[in-house]
DRENKE-467695 format. One record per residue: residue number from 1; residue in three letters; chain; x, y negated, z negated of N, C-alpha, C in turn. Coordinates in steps of 0.2 Angstrom, whole numbers. Example, Ala and Ser with C-alpha at 12.3 -4.5 7.8 and 13.67 -1.06 7.14 Angstrom:
+-----+-----+----+-------+-------+-------+-------+-------+-------+-------+-------+-------+
!   i !  aa ! ch !   npx !   npy !   npz !  capx !  capy !  capz !   cpx !   cpy !   cpz !
+-----+-----+----+-------+-------+-------+-------+-------+-------+-------+-------+-------+
!   1 ! ALA !  A !    66 !    28 !   -39 !    62 !    22 !   -39 !    66 !    16 !   -39 !
!   2 ! SER !  A !    64 !    11 !   -35 !    68 !     5 !   -36 !    64 !     0 !   -39 !
+-----+-----+----+-------+-------+-------+-------+-------+-------+-------+-------+-------+
***
This chain:
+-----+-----+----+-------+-------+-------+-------+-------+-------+-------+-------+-------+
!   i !  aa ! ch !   npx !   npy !   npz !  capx !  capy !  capz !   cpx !   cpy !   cpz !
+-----+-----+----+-------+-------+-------+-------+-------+-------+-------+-------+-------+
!   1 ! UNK !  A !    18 !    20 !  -120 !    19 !    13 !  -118 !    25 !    13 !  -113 !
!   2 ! UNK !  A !    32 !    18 !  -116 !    35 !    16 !  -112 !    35 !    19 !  -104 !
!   3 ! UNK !  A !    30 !    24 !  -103 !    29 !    29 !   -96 !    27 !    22 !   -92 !
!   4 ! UNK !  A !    20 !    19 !   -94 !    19 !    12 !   -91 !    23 !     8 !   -88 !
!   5 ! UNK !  A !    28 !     8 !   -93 !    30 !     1 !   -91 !    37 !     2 !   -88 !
!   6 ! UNK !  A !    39 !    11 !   -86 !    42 !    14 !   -80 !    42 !    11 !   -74 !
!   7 ! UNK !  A !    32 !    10 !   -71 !    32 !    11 !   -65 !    31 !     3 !   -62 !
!   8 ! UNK !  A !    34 !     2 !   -56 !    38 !    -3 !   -54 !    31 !    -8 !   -54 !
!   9 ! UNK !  A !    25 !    -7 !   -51 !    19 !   -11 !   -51 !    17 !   -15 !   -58 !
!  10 ! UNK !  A !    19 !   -12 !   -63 !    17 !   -15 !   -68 !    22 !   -17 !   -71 !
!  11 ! UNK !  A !    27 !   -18 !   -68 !    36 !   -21 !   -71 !    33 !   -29 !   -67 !
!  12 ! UNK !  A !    30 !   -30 !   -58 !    32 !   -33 !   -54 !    23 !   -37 !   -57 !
!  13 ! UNK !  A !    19 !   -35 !   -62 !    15 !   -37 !   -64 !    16 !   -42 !   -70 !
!  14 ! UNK !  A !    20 !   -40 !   -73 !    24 !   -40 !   -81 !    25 !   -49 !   -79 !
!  15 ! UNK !  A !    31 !   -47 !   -73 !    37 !   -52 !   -72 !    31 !   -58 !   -68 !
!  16 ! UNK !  A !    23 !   -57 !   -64 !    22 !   -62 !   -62 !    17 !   -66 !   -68 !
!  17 ! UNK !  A !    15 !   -62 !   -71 !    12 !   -66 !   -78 !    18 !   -69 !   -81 !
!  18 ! UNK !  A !    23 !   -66 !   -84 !    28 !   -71 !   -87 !    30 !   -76 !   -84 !
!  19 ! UNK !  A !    29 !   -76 !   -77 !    33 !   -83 !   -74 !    27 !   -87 !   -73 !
!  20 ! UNK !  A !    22 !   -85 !   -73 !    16 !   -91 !   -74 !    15 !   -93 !   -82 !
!  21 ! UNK !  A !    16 !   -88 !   -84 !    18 !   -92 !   -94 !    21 !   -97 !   -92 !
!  22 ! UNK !  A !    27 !   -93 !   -92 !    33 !   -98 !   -95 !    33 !  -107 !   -91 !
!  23 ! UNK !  A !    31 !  -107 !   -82 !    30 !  -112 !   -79 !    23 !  -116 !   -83 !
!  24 ! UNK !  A !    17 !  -113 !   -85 !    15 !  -117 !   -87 !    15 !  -119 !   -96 !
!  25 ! UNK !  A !    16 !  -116 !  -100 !    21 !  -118 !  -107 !    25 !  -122 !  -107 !
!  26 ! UNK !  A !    32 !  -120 !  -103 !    38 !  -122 !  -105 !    39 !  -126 !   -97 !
!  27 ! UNK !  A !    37 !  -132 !   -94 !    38 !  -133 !   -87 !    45 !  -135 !   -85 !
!  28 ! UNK !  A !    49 !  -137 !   -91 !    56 !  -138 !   -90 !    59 !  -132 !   -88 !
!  29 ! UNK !  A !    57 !  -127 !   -92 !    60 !  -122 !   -92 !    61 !  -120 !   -87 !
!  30 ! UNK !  A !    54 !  -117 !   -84 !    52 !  -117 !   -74 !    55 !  -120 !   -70 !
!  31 ! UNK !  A !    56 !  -127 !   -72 !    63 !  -130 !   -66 !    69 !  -127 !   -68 !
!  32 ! UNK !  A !    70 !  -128 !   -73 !    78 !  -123 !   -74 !    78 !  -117 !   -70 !
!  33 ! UNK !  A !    74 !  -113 !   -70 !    75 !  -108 !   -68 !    72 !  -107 !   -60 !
!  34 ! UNK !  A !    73 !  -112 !   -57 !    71 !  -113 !   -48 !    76 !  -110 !   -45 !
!  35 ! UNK !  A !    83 !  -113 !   -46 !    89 !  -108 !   -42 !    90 !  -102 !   -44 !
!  36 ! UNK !  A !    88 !  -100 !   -49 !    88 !   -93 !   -50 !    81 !   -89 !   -44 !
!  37 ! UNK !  A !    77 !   -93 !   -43 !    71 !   -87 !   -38 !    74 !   -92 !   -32 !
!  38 ! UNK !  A !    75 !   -95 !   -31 !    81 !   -98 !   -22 !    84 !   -93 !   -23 !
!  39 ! UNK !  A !    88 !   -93 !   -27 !    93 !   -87 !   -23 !    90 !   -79 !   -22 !
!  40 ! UNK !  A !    87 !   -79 !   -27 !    84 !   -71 !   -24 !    81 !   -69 !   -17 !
!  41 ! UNK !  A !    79 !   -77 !   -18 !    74 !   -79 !    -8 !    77 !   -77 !    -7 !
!  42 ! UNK !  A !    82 !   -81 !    -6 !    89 !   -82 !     0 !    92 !   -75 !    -1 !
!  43 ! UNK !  A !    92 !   -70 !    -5 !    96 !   -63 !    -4 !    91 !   -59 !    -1 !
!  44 ! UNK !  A !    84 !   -60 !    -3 !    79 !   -54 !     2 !    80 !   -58 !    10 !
!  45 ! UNK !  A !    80 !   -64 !    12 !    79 !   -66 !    16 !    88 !   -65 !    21 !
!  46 ! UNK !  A !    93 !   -63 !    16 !   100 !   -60 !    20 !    99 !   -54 !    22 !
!  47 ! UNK !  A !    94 !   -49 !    18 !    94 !   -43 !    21 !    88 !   -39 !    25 !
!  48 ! UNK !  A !    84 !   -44 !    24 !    79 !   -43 !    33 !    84 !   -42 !    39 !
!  49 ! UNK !  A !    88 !   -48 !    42 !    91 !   -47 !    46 !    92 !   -41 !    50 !
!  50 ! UNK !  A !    98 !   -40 !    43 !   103 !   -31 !    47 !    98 !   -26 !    44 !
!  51 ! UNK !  A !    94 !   -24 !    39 !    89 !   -19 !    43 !    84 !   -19 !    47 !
!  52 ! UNK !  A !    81 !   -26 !    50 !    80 !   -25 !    56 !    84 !   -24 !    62 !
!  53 ! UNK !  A !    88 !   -26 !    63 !    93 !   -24 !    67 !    94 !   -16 !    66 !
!  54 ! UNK !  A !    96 !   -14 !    63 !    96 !    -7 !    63 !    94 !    -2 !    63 !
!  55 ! UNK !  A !    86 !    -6 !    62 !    80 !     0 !    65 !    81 !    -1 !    69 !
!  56 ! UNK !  A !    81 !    -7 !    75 !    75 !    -6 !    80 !    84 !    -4 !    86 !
!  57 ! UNK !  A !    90 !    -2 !    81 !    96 !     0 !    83 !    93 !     6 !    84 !
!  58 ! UNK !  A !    95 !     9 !    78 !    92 !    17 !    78 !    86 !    21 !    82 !
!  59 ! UNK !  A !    82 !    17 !    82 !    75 !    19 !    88 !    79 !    18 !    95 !
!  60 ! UNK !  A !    80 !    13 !    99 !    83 !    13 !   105 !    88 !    18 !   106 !
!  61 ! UNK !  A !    93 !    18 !   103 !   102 !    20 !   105 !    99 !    29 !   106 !
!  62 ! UNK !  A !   103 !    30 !   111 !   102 !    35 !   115 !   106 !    41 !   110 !
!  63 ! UNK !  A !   112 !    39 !   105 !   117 !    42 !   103 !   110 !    46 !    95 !
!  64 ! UNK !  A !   105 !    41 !    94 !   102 !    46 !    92 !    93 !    49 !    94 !
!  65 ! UNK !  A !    94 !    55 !    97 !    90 !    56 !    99 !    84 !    62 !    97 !
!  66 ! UNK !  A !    80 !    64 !    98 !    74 !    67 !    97 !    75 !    70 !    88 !
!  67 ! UNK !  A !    79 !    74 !    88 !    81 !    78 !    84 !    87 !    77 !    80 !
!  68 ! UNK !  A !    90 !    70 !    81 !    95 !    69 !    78 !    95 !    66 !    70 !
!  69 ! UNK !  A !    88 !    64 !    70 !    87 !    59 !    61 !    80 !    60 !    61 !
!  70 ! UNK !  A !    79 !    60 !    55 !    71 !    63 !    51 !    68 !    55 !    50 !
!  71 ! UNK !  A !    66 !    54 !    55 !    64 !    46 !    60 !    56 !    50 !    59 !
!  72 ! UNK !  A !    52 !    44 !    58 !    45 !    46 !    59 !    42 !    47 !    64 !
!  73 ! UNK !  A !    37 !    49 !    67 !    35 !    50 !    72 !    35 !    44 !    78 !
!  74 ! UNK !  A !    30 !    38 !    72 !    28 !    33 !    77 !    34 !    30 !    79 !
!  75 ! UNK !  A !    41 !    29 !    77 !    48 !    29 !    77 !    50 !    29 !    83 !
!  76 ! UNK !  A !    48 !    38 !    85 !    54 !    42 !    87 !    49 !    39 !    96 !
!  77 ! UNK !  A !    40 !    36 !    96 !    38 !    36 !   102 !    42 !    29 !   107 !
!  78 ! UNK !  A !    46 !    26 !   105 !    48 !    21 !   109 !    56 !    24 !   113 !
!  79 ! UNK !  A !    57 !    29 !   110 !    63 !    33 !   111 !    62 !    35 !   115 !
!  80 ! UNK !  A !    57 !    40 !   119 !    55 !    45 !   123 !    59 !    40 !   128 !
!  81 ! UNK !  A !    58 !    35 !   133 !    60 !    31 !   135 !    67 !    31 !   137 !
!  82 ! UNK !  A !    71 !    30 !   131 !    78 !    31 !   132 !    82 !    36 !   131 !
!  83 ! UNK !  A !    79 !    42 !   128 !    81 !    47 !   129 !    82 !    49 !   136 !
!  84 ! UNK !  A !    80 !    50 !   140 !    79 !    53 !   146 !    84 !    53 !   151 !
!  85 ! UNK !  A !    87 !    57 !   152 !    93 !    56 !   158 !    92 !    57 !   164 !
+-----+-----+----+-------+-------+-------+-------+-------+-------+-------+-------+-------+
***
């Protein structure tokens, strides 16, 4: 049981049956517990941002180039471009 409930799909499976218990059981409880999942929003939605930013950094910037980062291939094809001097 415990090997199961290691891996993160069944963790992320766990947690969205419990949040549909609990909101339909206890529905006070589910409003109590709103600003707690607003804020999680709002913290995945603070860090979309800067690593977006920093891929499409890392792809572009000439400073890293062909061989410089273990960058994926499909990655490395818009680079071809900027690379070149």
């Amino acid at each position: 049981m415990k090997r199961v409930l290691s891996k993160l799909y069944v963790q992320v499976l766990l947690a969205v049956v419990l949040g549909i218990t609990v909101g339909a059981v206890w529905p006070a409880a589910g409003e109590a517990l709103a600003p707690l999942g607003d804020g999680f929003i709002k913290l995945i939605k603070m860090l979309l941002a800067p690593v977006n930013f920093l891929t499409v950094v890392s792809v572009r910037s000439p400073a890293f180039c062909w061989a410089s980062s273990p960058t994926p291939w499909w990655m490395r094809l818009p680079k071809a471009t900027c690379c070149r001097s």
